[in-house]
N, C-alpha and C positions, 0 to 999 in steps of 0.2 A: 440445480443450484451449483453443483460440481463444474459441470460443465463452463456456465457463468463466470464461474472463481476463476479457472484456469484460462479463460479467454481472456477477461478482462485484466490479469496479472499477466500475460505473453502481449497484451495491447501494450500497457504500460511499461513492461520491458523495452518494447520494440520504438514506441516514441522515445525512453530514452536513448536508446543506442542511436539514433538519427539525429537527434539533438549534436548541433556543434558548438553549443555553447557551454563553458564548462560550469558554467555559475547555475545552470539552469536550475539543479536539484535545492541547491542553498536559496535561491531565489520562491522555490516554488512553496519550499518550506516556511521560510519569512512571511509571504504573504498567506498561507493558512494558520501560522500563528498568529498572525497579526489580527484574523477574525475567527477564531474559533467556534464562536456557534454556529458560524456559517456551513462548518465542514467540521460536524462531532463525528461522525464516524470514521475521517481520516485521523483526527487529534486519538477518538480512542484507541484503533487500529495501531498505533505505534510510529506512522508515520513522521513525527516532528522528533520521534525520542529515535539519536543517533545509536543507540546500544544496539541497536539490531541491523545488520545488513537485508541486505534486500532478501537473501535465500531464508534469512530466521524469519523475514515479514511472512513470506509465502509461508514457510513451513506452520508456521503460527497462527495463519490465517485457515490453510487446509485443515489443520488439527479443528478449528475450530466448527468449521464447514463440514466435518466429517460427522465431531459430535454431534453436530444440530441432526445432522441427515440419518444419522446409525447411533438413534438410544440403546443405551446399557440396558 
């Protein structure tokens, strides 16, 4: 699962950094608000809510990936 996290978060970094489009993020954002049931796991995830940059998303995301994987 760790593994997973960390691939699929350096994919999505690395699509954006290729991206030469500057609107792409607001764009990508728009259209998963626009249908949110479509895509509940990014609406919950934090994705659409600006308060977090991308390193609080990972770290917030690991945190949560860690808990699942290592019970107290």
């Amino acid at each position: 699962m760790l593994a997973n996290y960390v691939i699929g978060a350096a994919l999505t970094e690395a699509t954006w950094r290729r991206s030469d489009d500057p609107g792409a993020r607001a764009e990508a954002r728009r259209h998963i608000a626009a249908d949110q049931a479509a895509y509940p796991t990014l609406v919950a995830s934090g994705h659409l809510d600006e308060r977090w940059d991308d390193d609080d998303l990972f770290d917030r995301g690991l945190d949560a990936v860690l808990a699942t994987a290592l019970p107290v």
